[in-house]
N, C-alpha and C positions, 0 to 999 in steps of 0.2 A: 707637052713637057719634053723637054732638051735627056736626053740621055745623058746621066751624071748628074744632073740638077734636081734641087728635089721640087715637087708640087706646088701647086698654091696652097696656102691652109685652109683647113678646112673645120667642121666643126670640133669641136672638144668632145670626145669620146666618155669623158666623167662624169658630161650634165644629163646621162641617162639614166644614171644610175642615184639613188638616195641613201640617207642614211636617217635615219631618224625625222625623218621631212623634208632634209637639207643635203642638194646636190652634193654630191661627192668633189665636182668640178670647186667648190669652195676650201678645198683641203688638197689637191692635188692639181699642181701647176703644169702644163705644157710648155715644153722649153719651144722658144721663137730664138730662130739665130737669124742673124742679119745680112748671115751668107747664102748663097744659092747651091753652091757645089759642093756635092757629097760629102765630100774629104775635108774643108772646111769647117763643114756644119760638125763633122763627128768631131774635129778638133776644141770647135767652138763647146760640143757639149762634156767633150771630156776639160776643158778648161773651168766651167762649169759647173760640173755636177758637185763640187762640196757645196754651193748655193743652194741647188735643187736640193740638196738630201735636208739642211737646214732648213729650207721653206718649208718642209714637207714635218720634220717635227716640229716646228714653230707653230706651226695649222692646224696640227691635227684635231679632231675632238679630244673633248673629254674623258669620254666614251672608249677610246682607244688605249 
């Protein structure tokens, strides 16, 4: 990895976790930006996040 850059991706940290049977990763999205360089990516995600926050109550269970 380039310092400044960020990583390759790697697994989704939510499919370890369940909820009622059903991975958590099915309710909570990992943001993938198209940019490599730190300062991009944060821009990318502050561009954004009112997406993710909609994904995220648009998904949620029932349950919640």
């Amino acid at each position: 990895m380039i310092v400044g850059e960020q990583d390759n991706k790697g697994k989704n940290p939510f499919d370890c976790f369940t909820l009622n049977g059903e991975k958590i990763s099915e309710y909570i999205k990992c943001f993938e930006s198209s940019y490599s360089t730190i300062t991009y990516v944060y821009d990318d995600i502050k561009e954004n996040i009112e997406d993710l926050i909609e994904y995220g109550i648009n998904h949620k269970p029932s349950t919640w």
